[in-house]
VOGU-3710 file (C-alpha; in Angstrom, 3 decimals, decimal comma):
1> xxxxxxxxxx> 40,525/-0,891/39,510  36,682/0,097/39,271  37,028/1,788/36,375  39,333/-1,100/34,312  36,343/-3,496/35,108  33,602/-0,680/34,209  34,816/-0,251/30,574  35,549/-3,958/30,425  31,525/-5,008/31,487  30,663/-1,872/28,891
11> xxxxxxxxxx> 33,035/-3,086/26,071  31,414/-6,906/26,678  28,035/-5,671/26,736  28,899/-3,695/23,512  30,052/-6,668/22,156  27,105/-9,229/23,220  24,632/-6,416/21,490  26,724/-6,739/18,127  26,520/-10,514/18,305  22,885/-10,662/19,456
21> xxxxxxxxxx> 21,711/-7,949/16,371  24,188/-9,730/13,748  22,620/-13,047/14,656  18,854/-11,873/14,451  19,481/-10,305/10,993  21,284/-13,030/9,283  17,944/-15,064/10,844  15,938/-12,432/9,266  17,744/-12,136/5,614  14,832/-14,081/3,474
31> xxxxxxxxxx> 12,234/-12,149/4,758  10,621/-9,231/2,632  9,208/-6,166/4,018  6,680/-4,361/2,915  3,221/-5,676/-0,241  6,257/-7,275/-2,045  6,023/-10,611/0,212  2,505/-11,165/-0,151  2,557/-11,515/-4,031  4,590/-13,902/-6,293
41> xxxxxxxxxx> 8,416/-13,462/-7,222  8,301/-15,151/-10,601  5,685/-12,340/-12,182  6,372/-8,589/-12,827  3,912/-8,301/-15,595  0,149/-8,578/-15,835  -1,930/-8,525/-18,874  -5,867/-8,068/-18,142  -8,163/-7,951/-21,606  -11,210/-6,405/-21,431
51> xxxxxxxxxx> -13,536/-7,961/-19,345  -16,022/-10,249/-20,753  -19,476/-9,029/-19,868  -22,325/-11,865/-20,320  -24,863/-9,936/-18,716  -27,284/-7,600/-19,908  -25,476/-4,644/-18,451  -23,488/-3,728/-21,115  -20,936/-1,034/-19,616  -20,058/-3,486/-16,475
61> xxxxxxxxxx> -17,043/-5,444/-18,284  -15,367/-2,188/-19,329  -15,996/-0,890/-15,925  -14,605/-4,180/-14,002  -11,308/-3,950/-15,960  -10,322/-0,409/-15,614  -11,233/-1,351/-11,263  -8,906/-4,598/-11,903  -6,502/-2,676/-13,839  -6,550/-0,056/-10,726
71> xxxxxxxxxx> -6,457/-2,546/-7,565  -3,692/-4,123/-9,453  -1,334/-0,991/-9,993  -2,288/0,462/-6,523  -2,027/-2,927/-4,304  0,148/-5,236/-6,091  4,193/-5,324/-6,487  2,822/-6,125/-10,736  3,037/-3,678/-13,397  -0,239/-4,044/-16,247
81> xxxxxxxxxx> 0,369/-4,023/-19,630  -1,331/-4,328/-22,425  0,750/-6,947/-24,000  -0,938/-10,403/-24,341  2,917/-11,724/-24,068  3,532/-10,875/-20,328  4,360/-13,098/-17,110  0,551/-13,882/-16,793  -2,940/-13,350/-17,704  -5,819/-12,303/-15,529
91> xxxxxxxxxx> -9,226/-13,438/-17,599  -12,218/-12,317/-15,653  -16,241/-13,053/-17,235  -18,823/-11,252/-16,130  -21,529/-14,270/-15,691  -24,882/-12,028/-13,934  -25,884/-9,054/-12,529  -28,954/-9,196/-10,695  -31,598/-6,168/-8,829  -33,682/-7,264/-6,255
101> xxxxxxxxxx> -36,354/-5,146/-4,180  -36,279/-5,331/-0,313  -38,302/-3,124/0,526  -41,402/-1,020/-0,909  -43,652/1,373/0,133  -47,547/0,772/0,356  -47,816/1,961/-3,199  -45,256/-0,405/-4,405  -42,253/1,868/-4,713  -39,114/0,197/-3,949
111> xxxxxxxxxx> -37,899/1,769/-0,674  -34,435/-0,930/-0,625  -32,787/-2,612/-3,225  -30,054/-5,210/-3,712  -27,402/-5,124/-6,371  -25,581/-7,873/-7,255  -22,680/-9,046/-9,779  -21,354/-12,189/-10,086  -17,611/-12,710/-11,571  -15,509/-15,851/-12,922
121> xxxxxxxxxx> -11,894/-15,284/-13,049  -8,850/-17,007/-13,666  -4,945/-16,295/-13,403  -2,152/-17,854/-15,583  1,255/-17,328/-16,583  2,826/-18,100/-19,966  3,017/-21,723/-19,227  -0,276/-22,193/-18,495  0,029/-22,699/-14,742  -3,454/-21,606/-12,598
131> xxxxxxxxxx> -1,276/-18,696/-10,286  -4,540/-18,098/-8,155  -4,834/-20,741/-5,372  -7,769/-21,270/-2,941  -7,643/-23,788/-0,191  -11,609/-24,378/-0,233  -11,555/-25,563/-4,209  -10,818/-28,768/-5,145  -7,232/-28,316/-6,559  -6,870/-28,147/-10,778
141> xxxxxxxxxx> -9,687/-25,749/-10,545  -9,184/-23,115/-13,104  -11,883/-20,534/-12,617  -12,113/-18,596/-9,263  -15,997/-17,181/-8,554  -16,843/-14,326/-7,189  -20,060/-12,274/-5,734  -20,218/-8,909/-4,790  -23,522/-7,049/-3,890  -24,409/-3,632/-2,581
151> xxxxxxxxxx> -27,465/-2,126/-1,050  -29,305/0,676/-2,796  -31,859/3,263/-0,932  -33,858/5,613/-3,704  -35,318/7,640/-1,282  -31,728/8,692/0,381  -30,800/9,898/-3,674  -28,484/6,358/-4,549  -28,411/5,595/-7,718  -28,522/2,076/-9,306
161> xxxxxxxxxx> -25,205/3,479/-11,070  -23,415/4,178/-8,032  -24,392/1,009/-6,374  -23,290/-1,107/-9,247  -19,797/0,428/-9,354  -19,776/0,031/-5,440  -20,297/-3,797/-6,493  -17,260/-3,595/-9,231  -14,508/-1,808/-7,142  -15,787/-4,515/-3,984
171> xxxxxxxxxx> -15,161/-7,359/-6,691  -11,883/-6,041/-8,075  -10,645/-5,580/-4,581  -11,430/-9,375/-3,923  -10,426/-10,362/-7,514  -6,695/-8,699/-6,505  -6,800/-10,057/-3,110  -6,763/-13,763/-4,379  -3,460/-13,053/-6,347  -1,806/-12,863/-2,658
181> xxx> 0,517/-16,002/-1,875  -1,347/-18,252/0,527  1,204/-18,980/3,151
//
């Protein structure tokens, strides 16, 4: 008699467990796993022109795109291409760069120094819908901006190059960050 009501509280415990997992993944079926939920369905393609560069750094546009171009393949579920006809269209403007001493020596020699670039960028698929959203602009804003700087010590062999692109892969990072869906 033990035994008949043993395999009956197994076989209704097996039973319960196939009910309780079938219920929590048909609760679970619109979710997404993995960077694919944090981006936008409706694009698969990203176009990203060269960078313009209003500054008098002239190497830092080319330099921002191929670090957009990167974050984007690396972090994103979007494929770049270099055809002005895809899903949307990252435009990015390189508006200042800026070095500033921090610190110098008692012969004036700069001991510190701060890099800085500042960035205005904007997302928009074929229709002309603004894709990158921001809950602290005013809404209809169409240009996101961005400021990166990086700290630069001579004396510890850092070059202004090496800070600067410190700057540009900071400011793609953030640049690809914004394409996430705000929840």
């Amino acid at each position: 008699m033990r035994s008949i009501n043993a395999s009956f509280d197994k076989s209704r415990i097996l039973w319960l467990g196939c009910v309780c997992l079938l219920v929590t993944a048909g609760g679970c079926a619109g979710y997404q796993l993995g960077n694919q939920s944090l981006y936008r369905n409706d694009v698969r393609t990203v176009y990203v022109p060269v960078i313009r560069n209003d500054s008098f750094r002239d190497d830092l546009g080319v330099r921002l795109t191929e670090a957009v171009q990167k974050a984007i393949e690396q972090r994103t579920p979007f494929k770049v291409t270099g055809d002005p006809s895809a899903d949307s269209v990252l435009t990015c403007r390189v508006i200042a760069d800026s070095k500033q001493v921090l610190t110098e020596t008692n012969t004036d020699e700069p001991r510190a120094l701060d890099n800085a670039v500042a960035v205005q960028a904007s997302w928009v698929n074929r229709q002309g819908t603004v894709l990158m959203e921001n809950r602290i602009l005013p809404p209809g804003q169409l240009a996101f901006y961005f400021r990166q700087s990086s700290r630069m010590v001579p004396e510890a062999g850092q070059t202004g190059a090496t800070a600067f692109q410190e700057s540009i892969d900071d400011l793609a990072n953030q640049i690809v960050t914004q394409m996430q869906i705000r929840w």
